[in-house]
N, C-alpha and C positions, 0 to 999 in steps of 0.2 A: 272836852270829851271827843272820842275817835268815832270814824264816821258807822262801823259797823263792832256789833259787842264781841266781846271777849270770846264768847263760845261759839263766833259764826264758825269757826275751822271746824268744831266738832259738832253742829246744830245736827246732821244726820243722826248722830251715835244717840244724842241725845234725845231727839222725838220718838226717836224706837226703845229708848227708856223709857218715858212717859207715856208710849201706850202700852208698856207693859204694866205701869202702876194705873193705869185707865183701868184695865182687864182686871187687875189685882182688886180695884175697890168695886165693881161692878160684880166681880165675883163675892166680894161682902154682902152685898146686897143682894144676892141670890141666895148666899147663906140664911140673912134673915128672913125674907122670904119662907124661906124652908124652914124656919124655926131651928136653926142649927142649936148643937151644944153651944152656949154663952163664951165658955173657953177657946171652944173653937175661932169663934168670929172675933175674939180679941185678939187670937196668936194672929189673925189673918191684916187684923187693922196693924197691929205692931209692927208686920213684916210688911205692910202700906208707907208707913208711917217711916220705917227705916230706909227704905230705895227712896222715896222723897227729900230723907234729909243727906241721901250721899248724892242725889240733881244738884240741893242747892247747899254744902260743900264746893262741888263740884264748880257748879255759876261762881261762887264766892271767890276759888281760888283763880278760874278764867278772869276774875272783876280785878286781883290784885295785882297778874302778871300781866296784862293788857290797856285794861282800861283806868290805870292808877297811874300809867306810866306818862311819863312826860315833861311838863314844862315842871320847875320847882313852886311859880307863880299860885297853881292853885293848888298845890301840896297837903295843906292845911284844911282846907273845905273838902278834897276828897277822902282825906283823911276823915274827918267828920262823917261826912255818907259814909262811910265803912262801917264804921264802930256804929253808927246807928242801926246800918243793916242787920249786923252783927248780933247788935243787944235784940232786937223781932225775931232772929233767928233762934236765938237762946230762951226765948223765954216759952 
C-alpha cells in the first residue's frame, strides 16, 4: 500500500463535495421537519444519494490508478479488495 491514498491530490475538491451533500441531506431534514410533500423529500434523498455515489466513483477510480499500482507480488489480494469494494458498492 502507498503511503498517502489515492485522492490526497484532489482531497480539497473533494471535502467541498461532501459538504455540499452535508447541506443537501440536512436540508432533507428540514424538509421533514416541515412536513414537506413526500415526493419532494425523495427527489431531494435521490439527488443525496446520486453526488454520494459520483464521491465514491470518484474514491473508486483514484483506488485503481493509484493505490493498485505496483509491485505484481500483491496483484491478486488487491485485486480482491476491489471487487469486494465494488460488490458494497453495488448493492
Amino acid at each position: 500500500m502507498t503511503d498517502k491514498p489515492g485522492y490526497s491530490p484532489s482531497k480539497e475538491q473533494m471535502l467541498k463535495r461532501l459538504a455540499r451533500i452535508e447541506g443537501q441531506v440536512r436540508g432533507v431534514t428540514r424538509m421533514v421537519e416541515e412536513e414537506r410533500y413526500c415526493i419532494d423529500v425523495l427527489t431531494q434523498i435521490q439527488a443525496a444519494e446520486a453526488a454520494l455515489r459520483g464521491v465514491a466513483l470518484g474514491l473508486l477510480d483514484d483506488h485503481v490508478h493509484h493505490c493498485m499500482v505496483g509491485s505484481e507480488a500483491d496483484r491478486d489480494e488487491k485485486a480482491s479488495e476491489l471487487m469486494s469494494a465494488v460488490g458494497r458498492f453495488a448493492r
